[in-house]
C-alpha positions in Angstrom: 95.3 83.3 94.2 96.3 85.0 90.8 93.4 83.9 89.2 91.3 85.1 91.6 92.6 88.1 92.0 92.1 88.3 87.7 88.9 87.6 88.7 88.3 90.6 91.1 90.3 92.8 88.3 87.7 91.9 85.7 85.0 92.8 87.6 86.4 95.8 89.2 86.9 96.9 85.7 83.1 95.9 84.2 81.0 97.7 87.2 80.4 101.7 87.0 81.0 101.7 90.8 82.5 99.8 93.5 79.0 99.1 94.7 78.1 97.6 91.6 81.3 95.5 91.5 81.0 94.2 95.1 77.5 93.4 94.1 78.5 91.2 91.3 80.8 89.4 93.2 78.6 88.6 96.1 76.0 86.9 93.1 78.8 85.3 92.0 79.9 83.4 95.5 76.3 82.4 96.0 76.9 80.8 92.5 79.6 79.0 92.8 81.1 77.1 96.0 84.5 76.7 94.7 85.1 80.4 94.1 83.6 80.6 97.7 86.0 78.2 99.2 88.9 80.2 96.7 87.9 83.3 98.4 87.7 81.5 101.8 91.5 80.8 101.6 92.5 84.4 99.9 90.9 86.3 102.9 92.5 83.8 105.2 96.3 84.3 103.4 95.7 88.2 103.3 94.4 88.8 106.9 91.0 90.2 106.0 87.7 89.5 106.6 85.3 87.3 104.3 83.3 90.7 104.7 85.4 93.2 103.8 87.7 91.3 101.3 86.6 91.8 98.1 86.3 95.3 99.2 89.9 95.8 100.8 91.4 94.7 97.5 89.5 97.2 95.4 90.3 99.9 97.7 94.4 98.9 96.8 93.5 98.0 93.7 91.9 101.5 92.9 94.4 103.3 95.1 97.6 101.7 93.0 95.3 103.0 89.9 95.1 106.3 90.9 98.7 106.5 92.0 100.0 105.2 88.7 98.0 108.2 86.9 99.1 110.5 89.3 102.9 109.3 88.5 101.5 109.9 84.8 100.3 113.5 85.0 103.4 115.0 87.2 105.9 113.4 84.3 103.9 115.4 82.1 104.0 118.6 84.3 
């Protein structure tokens, strides 16, 4: 699960946009049927949908992002 979740990070971090992202990883699934099945079994473990996975975790993943440069900018203050 880490290394898909590396995966998700990496992409995430290439795209300009979450659209873009979620995008890329959708080309990629059609791609490759062991990422699929991967992806399968991460949804499954994580209680979300095949639909909405990828996009659940960049919502966190972006959220803890945010958070951590928010924690940044009030030690400053």
């Amino acid at each position: 699960m880490d290394e898909l979740k590396g995966l998700f990070i990496s992409i995430i971090e290439q795209a300009q946009s979450v659209d873009v992202a979620e995008a890329e990883f959708k080309r990629l699934l059609i791609d490759d049927p062991e990422l699929r099945a991967g992806y399968r079994e991460y949804c499954r473990e994580v209680g979300s949908t095949e639909k909405n996975g990828f996009l659940d975790f960049c919502e966190e993943y972006l959220q803890h992002q945010n958070s951590a440069w928010d924690s940044l900018n009030d030690y400053d203050e």
